[in-house]
C-alpha positions in Angstrom: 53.7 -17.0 35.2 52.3 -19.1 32.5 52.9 -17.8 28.4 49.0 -16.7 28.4 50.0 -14.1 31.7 53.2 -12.9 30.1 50.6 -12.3 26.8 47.9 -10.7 28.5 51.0 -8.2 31.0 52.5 -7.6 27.5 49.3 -6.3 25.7 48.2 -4.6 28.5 51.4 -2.8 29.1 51.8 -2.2 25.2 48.5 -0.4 25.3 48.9 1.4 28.2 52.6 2.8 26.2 50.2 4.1 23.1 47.5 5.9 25.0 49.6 7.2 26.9 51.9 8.7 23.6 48.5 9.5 22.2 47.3 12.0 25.3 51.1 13.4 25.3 50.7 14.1 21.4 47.1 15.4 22.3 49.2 18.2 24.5 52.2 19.0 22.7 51.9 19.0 19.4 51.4 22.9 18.0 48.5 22.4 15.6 45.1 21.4 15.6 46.2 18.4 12.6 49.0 17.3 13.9 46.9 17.2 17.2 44.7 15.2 15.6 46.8 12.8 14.0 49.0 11.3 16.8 46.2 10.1 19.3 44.1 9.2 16.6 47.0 6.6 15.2 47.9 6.1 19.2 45.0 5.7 20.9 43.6 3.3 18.2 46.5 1.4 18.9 46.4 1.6 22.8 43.0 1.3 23.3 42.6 -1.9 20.6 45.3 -3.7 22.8 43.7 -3.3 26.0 40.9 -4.2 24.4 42.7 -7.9 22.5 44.4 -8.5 26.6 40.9 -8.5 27.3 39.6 -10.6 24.9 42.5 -13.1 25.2 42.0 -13.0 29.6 38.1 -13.7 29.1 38.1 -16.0 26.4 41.4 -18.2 27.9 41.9 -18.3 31.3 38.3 -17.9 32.1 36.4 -19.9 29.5 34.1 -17.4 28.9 33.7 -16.7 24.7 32.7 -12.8 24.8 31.7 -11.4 21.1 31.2 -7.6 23.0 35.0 -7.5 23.0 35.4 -8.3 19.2 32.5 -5.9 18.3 34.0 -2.7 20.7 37.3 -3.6 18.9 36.0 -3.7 15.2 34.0 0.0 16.3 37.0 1.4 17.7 39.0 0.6 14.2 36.4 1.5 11.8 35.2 4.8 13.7 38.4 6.1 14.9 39.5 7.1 11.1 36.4 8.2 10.1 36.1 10.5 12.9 39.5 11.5 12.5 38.8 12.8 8.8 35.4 14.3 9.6 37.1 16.7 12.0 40.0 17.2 9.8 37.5 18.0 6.6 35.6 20.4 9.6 38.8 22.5 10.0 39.7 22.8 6.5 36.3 24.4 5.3 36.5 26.3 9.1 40.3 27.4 7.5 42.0 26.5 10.5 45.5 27.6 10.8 48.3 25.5 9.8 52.1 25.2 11.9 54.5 27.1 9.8 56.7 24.1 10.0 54.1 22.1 8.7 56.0 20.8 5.0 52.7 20.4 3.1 51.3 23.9 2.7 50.2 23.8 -0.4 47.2 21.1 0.4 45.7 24.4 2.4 45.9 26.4 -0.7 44.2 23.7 -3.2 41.4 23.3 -0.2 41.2 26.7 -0.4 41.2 26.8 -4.5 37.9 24.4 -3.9 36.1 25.9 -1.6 35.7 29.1 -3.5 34.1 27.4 -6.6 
């Protein structure tokens, strides 16, 4: 295997390592923040490797220059965070419960200190 393989295996398995951390996160974490949180950070990860292996297979070994791949990576690392804090703002004002063993209680509080005025 040439140095451009052993890239392309090592992004693609590196991906395939965060989404897959990302989905167990998704199941067994106990809140719907911390839910959020790891296969947002994960997935991003995971899903923008897959998506560089690509980029580096198409554009290297088979001479073809591919701006698709560069524009679904730069929309999956601008949208992913956004998304991530519109749902996160949506369960504040929804008051969604937090994991007693969460350490930051007291950002529910202030939310909740704003929201009444």
């Amino acid at each position: 295997m040439s140095g451009l393989e052993w890239l392309i295996a090592v992004l693609v398995m590196l991906g395939a390592m965060f989404v897959l951390i990302g989905s167990v996160a998704l199941v067994k974490l106990p809140d719907f923040y911390t839910r959020l949180h790891g296969p947002t950070k994960a997935t991003t990860l995971g899903l923008g490797s897959l998506v560089m292996a690509s980029l580096v297979f198409f554009n290297f070994v088979q001479d073809e220059l591919s701006m698709q791949q560069l524009l679904i990576a730069l929309f999956l690392f601008i949208t992913a965070p956004v998304t991530a804090y519109m749902l996160i703002k949506a369960g504040l004002h929804q008051k969604v419960t937090v994991f007693a063993g969460t350490k930051n209680q007291h950002l529910m509080q202030v939310s909740d200190q704003q929201t009444k005025e």
